[in-house]
DOGU-374636 format. One record per residue (C-alpha): x negated, y, z; residue in one letter. Coordinates in steps of 0.5 Angstrom, whole numbers, plus 2048, in hexadecimal, padded with zeros to 3 digits. Example, Ala and Ser with C-alpha at 12.3 -4.5 7.8 and 13.67 -1.06 7.14 Angstrom:
<nodes>
NODE   x   y   z code
NODE 7E7 7F7 810    a
NODE 7E5 7FE 80E    s
</nodes>
This chain:
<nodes>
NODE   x   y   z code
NODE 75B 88B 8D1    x
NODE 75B 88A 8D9    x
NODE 75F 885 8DD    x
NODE 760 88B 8E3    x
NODE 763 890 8DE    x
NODE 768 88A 8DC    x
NODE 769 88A 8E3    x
NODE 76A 892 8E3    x
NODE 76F 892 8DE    x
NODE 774 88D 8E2    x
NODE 774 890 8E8    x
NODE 777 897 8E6    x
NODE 77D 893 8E3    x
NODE 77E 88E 8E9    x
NODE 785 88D 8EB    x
NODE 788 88A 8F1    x
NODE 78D 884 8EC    x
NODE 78C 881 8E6    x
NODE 786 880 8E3    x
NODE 77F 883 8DF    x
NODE 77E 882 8D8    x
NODE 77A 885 8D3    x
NODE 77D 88A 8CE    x
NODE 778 889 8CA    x
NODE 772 885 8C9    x
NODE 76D 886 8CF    x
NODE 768 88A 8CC    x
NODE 76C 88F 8C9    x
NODE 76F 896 8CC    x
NODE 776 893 8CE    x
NODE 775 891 8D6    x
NODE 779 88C 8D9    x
NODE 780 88D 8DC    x
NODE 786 88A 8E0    x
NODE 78A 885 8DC    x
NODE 791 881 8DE    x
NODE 78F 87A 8DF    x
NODE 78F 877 8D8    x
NODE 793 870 8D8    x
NODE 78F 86C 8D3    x
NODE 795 867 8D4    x
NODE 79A 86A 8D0    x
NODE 79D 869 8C9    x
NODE 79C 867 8C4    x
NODE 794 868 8C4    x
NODE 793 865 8CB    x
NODE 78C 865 8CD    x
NODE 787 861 8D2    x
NODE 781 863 8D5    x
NODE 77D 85D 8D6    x
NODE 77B 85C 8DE    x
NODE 77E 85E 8E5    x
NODE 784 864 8E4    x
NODE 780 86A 8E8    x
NODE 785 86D 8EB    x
NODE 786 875 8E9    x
NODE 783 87B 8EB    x
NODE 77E 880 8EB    x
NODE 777 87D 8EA    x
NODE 771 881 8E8    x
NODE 76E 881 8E2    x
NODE 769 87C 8E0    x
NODE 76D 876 8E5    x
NODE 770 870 8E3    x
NODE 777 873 8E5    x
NODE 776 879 8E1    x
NODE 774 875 8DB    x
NODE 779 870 8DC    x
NODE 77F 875 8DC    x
NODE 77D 87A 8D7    x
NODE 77C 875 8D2    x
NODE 784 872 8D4    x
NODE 786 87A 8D3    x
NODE 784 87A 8CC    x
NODE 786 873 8CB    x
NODE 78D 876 8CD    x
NODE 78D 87D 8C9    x
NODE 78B 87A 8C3    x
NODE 790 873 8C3    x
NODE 795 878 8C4    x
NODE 793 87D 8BF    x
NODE 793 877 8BA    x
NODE 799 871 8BD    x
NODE 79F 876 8BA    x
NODE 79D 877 8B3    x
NODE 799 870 8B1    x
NODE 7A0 86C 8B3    x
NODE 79D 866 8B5    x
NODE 79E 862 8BB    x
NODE 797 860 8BE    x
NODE 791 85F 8BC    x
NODE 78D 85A 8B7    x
NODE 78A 856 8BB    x
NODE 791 856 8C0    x
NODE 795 85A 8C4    x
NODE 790 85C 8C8    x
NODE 789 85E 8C6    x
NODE 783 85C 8CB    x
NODE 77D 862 8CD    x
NODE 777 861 8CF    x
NODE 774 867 8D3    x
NODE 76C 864 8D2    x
NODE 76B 85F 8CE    x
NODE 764 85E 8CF    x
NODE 75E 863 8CC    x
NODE 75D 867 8C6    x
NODE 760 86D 8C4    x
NODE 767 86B 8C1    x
NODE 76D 869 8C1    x
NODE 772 864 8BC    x
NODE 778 862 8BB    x
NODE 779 85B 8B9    x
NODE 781 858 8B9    x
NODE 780 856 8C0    x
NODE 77E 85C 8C3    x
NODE 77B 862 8C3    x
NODE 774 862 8C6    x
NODE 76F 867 8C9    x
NODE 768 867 8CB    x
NODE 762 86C 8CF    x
NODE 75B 86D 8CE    x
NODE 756 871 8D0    x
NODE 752 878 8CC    x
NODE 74E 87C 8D0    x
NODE 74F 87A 8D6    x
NODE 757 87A 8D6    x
NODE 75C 875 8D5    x
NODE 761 876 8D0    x
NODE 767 872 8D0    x
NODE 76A 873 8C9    x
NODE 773 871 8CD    x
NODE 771 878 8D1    x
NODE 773 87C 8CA    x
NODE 779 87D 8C8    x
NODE 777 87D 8C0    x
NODE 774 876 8C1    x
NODE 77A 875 8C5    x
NODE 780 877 8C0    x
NODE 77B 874 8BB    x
NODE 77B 86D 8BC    x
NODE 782 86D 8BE    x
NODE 783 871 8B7    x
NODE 780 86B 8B3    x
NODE 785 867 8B7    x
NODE 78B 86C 8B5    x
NODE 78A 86A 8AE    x
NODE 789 864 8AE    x
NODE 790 863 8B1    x
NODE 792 868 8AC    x
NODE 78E 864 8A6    x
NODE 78B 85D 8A7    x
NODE 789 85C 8A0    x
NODE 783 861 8A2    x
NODE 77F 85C 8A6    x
NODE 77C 858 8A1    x
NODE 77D 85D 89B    x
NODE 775 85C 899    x
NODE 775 863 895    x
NODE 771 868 898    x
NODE 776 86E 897    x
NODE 77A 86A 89B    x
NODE 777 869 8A1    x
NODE 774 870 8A1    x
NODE 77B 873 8A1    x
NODE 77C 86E 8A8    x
NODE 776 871 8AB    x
NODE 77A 878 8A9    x
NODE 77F 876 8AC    x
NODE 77C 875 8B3    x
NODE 77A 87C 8B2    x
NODE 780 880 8AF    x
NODE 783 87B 8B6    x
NODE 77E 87F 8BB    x
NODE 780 886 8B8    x
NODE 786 885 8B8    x
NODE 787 881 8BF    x
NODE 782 888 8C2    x
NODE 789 88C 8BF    x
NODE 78E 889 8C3    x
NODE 78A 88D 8C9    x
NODE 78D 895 8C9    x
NODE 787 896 8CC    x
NODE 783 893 8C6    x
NODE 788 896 8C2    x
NODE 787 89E 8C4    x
NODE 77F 89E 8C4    x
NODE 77F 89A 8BD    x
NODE 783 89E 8BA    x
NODE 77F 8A4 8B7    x
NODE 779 89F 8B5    x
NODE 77F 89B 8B0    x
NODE 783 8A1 8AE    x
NODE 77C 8A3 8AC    x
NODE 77A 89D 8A9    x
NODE 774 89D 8AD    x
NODE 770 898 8B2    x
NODE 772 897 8B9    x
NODE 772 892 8BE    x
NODE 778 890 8BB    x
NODE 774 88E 8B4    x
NODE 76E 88B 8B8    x
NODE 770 883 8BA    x
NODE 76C 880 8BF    x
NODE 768 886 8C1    x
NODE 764 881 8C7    x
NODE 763 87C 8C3    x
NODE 760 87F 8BD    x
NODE 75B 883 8C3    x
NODE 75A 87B 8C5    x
NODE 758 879 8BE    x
NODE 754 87F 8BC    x
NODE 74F 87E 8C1    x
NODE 74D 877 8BD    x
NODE 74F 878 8B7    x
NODE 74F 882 8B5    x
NODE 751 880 8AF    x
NODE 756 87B 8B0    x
NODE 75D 87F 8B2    x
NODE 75F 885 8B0    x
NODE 75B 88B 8B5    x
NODE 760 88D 8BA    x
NODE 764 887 8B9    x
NODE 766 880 8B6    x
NODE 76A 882 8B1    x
NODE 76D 889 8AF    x
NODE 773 88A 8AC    x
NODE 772 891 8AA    x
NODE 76D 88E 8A5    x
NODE 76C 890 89D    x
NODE 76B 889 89A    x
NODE 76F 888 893    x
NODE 771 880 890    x
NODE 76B 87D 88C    x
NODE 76C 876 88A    x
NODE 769 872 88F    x
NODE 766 86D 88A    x
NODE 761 873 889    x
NODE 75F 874 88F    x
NODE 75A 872 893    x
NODE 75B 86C 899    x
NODE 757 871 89E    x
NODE 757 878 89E    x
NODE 755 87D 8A5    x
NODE 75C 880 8A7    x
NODE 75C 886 8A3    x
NODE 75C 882 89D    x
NODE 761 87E 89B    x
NODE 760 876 89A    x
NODE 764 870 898    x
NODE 764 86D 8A0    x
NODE 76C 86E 8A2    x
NODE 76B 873 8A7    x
NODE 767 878 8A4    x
NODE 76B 877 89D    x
NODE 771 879 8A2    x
NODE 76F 880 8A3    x
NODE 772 881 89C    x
NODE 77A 880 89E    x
NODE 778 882 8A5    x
NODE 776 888 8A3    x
NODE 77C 88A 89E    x
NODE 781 888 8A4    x
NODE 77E 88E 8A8    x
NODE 77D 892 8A2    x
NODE 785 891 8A1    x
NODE 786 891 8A8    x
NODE 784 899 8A8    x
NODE 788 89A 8A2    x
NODE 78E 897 8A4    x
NODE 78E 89C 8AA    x
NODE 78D 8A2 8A6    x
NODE 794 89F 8A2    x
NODE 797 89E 8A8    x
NODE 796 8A6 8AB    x
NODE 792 8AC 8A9    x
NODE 791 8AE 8B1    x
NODE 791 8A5 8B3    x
NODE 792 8A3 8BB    x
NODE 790 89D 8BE    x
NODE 797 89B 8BD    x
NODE 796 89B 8B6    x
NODE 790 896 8B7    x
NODE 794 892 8B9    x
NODE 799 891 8B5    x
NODE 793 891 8AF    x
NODE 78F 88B 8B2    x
NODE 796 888 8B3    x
NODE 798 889 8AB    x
NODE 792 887 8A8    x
NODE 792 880 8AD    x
NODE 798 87E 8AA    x
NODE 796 880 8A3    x
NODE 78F 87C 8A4    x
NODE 793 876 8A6    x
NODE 798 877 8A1    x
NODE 792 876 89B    x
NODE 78E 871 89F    x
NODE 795 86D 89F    x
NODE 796 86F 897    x
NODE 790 86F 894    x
NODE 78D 868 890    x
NODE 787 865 893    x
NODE 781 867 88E    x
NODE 77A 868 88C    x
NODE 77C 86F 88C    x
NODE 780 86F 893    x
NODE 77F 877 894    x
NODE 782 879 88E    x
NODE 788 874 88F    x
NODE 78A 878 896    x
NODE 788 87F 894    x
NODE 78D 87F 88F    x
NODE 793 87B 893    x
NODE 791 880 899    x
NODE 793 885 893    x
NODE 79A 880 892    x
NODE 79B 880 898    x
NODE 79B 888 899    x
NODE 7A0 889 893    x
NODE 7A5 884 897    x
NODE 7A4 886 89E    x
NODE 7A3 88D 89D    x
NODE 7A5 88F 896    x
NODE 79F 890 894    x
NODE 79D 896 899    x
NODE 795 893 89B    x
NODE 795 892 893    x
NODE 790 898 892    x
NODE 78B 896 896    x
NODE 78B 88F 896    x
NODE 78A 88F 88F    x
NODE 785 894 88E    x
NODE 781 891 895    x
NODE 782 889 892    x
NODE 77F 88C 88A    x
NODE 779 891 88E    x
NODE 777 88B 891    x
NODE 777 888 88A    x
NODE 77B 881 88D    x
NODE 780 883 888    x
NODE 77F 885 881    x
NODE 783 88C 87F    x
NODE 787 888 87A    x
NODE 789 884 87F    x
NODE 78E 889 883    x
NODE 78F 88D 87C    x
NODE 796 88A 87B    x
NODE 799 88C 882    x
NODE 796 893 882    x
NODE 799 894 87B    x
NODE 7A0 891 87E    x
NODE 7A5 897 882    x
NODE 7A3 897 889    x
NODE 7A9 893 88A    x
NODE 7AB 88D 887    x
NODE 7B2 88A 885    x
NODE 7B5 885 889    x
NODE 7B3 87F 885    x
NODE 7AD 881 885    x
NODE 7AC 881 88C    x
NODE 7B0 87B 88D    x
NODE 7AB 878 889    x
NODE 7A6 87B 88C    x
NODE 7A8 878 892    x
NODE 7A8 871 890    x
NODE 7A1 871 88D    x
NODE 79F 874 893    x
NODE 7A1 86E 897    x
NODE 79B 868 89A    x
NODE 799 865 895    x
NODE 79A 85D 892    x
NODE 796 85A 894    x
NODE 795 853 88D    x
NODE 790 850 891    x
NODE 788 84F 892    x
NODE 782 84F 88C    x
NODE 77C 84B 88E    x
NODE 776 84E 88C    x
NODE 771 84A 88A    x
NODE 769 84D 88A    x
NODE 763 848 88A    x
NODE 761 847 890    x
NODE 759 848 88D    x
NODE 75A 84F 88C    x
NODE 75A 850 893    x
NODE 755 84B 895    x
NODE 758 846 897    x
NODE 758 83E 896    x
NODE 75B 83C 88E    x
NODE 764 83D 88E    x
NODE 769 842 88E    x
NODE 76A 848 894    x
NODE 771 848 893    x
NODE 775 84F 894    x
NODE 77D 850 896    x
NODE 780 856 892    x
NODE 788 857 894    x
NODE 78B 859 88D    x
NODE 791 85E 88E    x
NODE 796 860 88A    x
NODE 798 868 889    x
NODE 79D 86B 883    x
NODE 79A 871 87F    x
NODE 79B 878 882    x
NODE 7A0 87D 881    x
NODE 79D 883 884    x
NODE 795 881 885    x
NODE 78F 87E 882    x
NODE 793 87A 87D    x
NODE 78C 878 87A    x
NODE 78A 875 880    x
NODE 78F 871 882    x
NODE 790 86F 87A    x
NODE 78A 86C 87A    x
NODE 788 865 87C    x
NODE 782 863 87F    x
NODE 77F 85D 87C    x
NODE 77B 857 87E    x
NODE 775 85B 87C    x
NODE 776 861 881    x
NODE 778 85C 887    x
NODE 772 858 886    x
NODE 76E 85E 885    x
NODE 770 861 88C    x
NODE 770 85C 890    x
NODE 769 85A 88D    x
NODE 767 861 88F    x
NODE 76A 861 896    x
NODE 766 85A 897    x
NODE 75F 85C 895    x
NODE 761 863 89A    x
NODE 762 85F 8A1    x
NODE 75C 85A 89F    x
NODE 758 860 89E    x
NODE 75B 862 8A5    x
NODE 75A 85C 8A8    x
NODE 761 85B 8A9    x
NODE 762 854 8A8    x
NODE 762 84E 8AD    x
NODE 75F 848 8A8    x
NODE 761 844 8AE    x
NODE 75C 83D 8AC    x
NODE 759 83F 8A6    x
NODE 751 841 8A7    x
NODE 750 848 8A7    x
NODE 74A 846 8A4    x
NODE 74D 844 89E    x
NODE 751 84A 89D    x
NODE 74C 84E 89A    x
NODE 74E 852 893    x
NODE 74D 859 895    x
NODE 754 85C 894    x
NODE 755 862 88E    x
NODE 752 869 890    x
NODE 74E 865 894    x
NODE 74D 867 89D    x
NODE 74A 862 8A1    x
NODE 74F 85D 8A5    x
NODE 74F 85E 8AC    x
NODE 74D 857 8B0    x
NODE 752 853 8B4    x
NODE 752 857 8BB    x
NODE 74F 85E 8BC    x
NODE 74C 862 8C2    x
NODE 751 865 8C7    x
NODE 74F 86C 8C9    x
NODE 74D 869 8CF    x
NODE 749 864 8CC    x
NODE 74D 85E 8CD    x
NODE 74E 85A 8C6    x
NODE 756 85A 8C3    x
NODE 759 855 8BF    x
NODE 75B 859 8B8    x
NODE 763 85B 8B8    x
NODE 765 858 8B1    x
NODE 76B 85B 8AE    x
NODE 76B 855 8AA    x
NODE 76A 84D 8AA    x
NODE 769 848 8A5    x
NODE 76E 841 8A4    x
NODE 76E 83C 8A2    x
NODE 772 83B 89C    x
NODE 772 835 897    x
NODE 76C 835 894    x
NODE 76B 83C 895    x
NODE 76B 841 89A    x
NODE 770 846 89D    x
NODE 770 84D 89F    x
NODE 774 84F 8A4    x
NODE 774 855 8A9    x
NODE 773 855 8B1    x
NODE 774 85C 8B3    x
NODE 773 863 8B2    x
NODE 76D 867 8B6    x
NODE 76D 86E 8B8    x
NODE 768 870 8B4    x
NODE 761 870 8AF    x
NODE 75D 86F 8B4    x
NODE 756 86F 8B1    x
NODE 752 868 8B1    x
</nodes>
C-alpha cells in the first residue's frame, strides 16, 4: 500500500463542491468520491469532532482535512442509516457524542461512553490512522448505536455477550458501507454469491498494519472477514488464544461466528427478495435485517448463551414483521452454524406458514424489550485470578421473557441458574486476564501471579509502539473497590484483537 496511489484514486473523483470521503476503507478497490458536506449536528445522533472545525473542501488524501471530513462523511452516513430504526433520542453518554480524530499512538480505536476514540501508528514505513477507515468508523460508532439501544450490555460479564457487540460494530460497517449506491452496485455480485469482497473484508488498512508485526494476528487480507465459515463452540471450551484462522475465546475473534452468519443471511435474504436482484433490492435487504437485529437485541434476555437468545428472536421478529418471508433462511442459517439446535425451530417449521391472529398478536407481545428484574451479583474468589484474598464481584441484569409461541421454546423455558452465571463470568474474567485487559489500579502487578486457564503469557504493563516508543496498555476493563472485595466494570471497547 503507497500513500501516492491513495492519492492517485482521489483525484479522478475530485469534484468542485462538497467533500472527499472514502467509499470504502482506504486500501480496498473502492476510490474516494465527492460527498455532500455531512452535518454532524444533526439529530438525534449528533456528533463533535474534538479540535478546530476544518472548514469543507476538496483535500488530498493523506491530509488532515481529508481525514478530518472523510471520517464526518461516515459519521454521518451511518448515523443516518441507524437514527430512524433505533428510536432513541441521543446517545448514552448524552445528546451529543465526542470524536477524537488521533488520540495518540497505537494502532486502535475504542469507544468508551464519553466518546469514540481513534489513534495512529506507524508500519513499514506508513502511518496509518485507524478514524481515516469507514469500517473503523461505523465500528465504533456501532458500538455506540447499541449501547443507546441496550445499555444492560456494558457490564454484562458473559463472553457471548460482549462478542456479540464487537459483531455488532462489524454488521454496523456493513451495513453503514450499503447506504452508498456505489458501494451497493459494486458489492452486489460478492453478496448474492456469498462469496468475500471489499464488502466482507473489515478494516483492510488496519489489518496490513497489524500484519507487518504480528502475520498471524489478523486475518490475510483484512481484520476481520464476514464472509468466514466459523460455526458456534461454547466458549467455555476454547482456548484464551488462537491465530486468526481459528476460533478462540477473546470477544473479538468469538464474534466472527454471528458476524459470519449475518452475512450468510445477508446473501440469503437477497436471494428471498428477487432471482435477478439490483442494488435497490440490497438496500431494502440491509434495511430489513437492522431492524430485525434491533428488534432481537431489544427482545432477547441477557444470558450466557447470548447468541441463541438473538438468533432465535431475529426468527420472531421476522414472523411478526414479515409473516415469516426470511424464515427459510434464518433458520437453516442460524442451526448450519450450530447457534441454534434443529429442535429449537422445529415448532415453528411444523406450524402453517401463517399464523392465527392470536398468535401473532402473542408473538408481538414476547418480542417486545425485556423487563429487566434487576441485578445478580456474581461473587468469584479473587484468588482464583491471583489477586489479594476476597470476592471479585461480577454484575449480571436478570431479565424476564415469557415462553414462545413460535420459536425456540426450549431456550426461552429454560432458567439459567446461578451456576451457569457464575461460570460464565468466571470464564469471561480468566479470558481478559489472559489478555491483559484489566486495570488492577494499586494492586501490584507482582502480586497477581496465578497463570490464567488454558494458560498464555500476560503482556507487561506497557508495550512498543511500531515506532519504538512505549504505550501504556488500553484496558477494557478496571478493578474497584468494592467493600471488602473488588468490582469489575468496563471501560470501553477497543476496535480490535491486537497482538500482545
Amino acid at each position: 500500500m503507497k500513500t501516492k496511489q491513495r492519492k492517485a484514486k482521489t483525484r479522478s473523483s475530485a469534484a468542485t463542491t462538497g467533500v472527499m470521503a472514502w467509499q470504502d476503507d482506504p486500501l480496498s478497490k473502492m476510490p474516494a468520491l465527492a460527498q455532500p458536506v455531512p452535518d454532524l449536528k444533526k439529530p438525534p445522533l449528533r456528533f463533535k469532532i474534538k479540535g478546530p472545525a476544518l472548514k469543507p473542501g476538496i483535500y488530498p488524501a493523506g491530509s488532515p482535512g481529508f481525514r478530518y471530513w472523510a471520517a464526518a462523511e461516515a459519521l454521518r452516513r451511518g448515523g443516518d442509516f441507524w437514527a430512524p430504526i433505533l428510536g432513541v433520542k441521543g446517545w448514552e453518554p448524552g445528546p451529543v457524542l465526542q470524536v477524537g480524530l488521533d488520540q495518540g499512538v497505537d494502532f486502535n480505536a475504542y469507544y468508551d461512553r464519553t466518546q469514540l476514540a481513534f489513534f495512529h501508528d506507524t508500519a513499514a514505513g506508513e502511518i496509518i490512522y485507524s478514524g481515516e477507515s469507514p469500517d473503523i468508523v461505523c465500528h465504533e460508532m456501532g458500538h455506540a448505536c447499541l449501547d443507546a439501544h441496550r445499555p444492560q450490555l456494558w457490564d454484562t460479564p458473559f463472553i457471548e455477550a460482549g462478542a456479540f457487540h464487537e459483531s455488532f460494530g462489524d454488521m454496523s460497517a456493513i451495513l453503514s458501507a450499503l447506504q452508498l449506491p456505489s458501494v451497493r452496485t459494486t458489492a452486489l455480485s460478492g453478496v448474492a454469491q456469498d462469496k468475500p469482497s471489499f464488502l466482507s473484508r473489515l478494516a483492510e488498512q488496519l489489518g496490513w498494519a497489524i500484519r507487518q508485526s504480528s502475520p498471524d494476528a489478523v486475518d490475510s487480507d483484512c481484520l476481520r472477514n464476514a464472509c468466514n465459515s466459523f460455526n458456534y463452540v461454547d466458549p467455555n471450551t476454547l482456548p484464551d488464544s488462537a491465530p486468526a484462522d481459528k476460533l478462540c475465546a477473546e470477544v473479538h475473534s468469538f464474534s466472527r461466528i454471528f458476524t459470519g452468519a449475518f452475512y450468510e443471511i445477508l446473501s440469503g435474504m437477497l436471494a428471498i427478495r428477487s432471482k435477478k436482484p439490483t442494488e435497490a433490492d440490497l438496500a431494502a435487504v440491509a434495511l430489513d435485517w437492522a431492524v430485525l437485529l434491533l428488534d432481537a437485541t431489544a427482545a432477547a434476555p441477557v444470558r450466557p448463551d447470548f447468541f441463541a437468545q438473538v438468533a432465535s428472536h431475529v426468527i420472531d421478529a421476522d414472523t411478526v414483521r414479515f409473516h415469516g418471508k426470511y424464515r427459510a433462511v434464518l433458520t437453516d442459517t442460524f442451526v448450519s452454524r450450530k447457534i441454534l439446535p434443529p429442535s429449537s425451530v422445529k415448532p415453528l417449521l411444523d406450524s402453517k406458514s401463517r399464523l392465527s391472529k392470536q398468535a401473532l398478536a402473542f408473538a408481538e407481545h414476547v418480542t417486545r424489550p425485556t423487563r429487566e428484574l434487576g441485578i445478580h451479583k456474581v461473587h468469584l474468589s479473587a484468588k482464583d485470578f491471583g489477586l489479594p484474598s476476597g470476592d471479585l464481584v461480577v454484575h449480571v441484569p436478570l431479565e424476564q421473557k415469557p415462553a414462545l409461541m413460535v420459536s425456540s421454546t426450549l431456550l426461552h423455558s429454560e432458567t439459567a441458574n446461578n451456576d451457569t452465571f457464575e461460570q460464565a463470568s468466571h470464564r469471561f474474567v480468566s479470558m481478559l486476564f489472559a489478555h491483559d485487559r484489566i486495570d488492577t489500579g494499586k494492586l501490584r502487578r507482582s502480586r497477581i501471579t496465578a497463570a490464567p486457564k488454558r494458560g498464555t503469557k500476560r503482556a507487561a504493563a506497557t508495550r512498543k509502539s511500531r515506532a519504538g516508543e512505549q504505550l501504556p496498555r488500553i484496558h477494557t476493563h478496571a478493578l474497584v473497590k468494592a467493600g471488602k472485595g473488588l468490582r469489575l466494570v468496563r471501560r470501553l471497547f477497543v476496535c480490535g484483537c491486537f497482538p500482545k
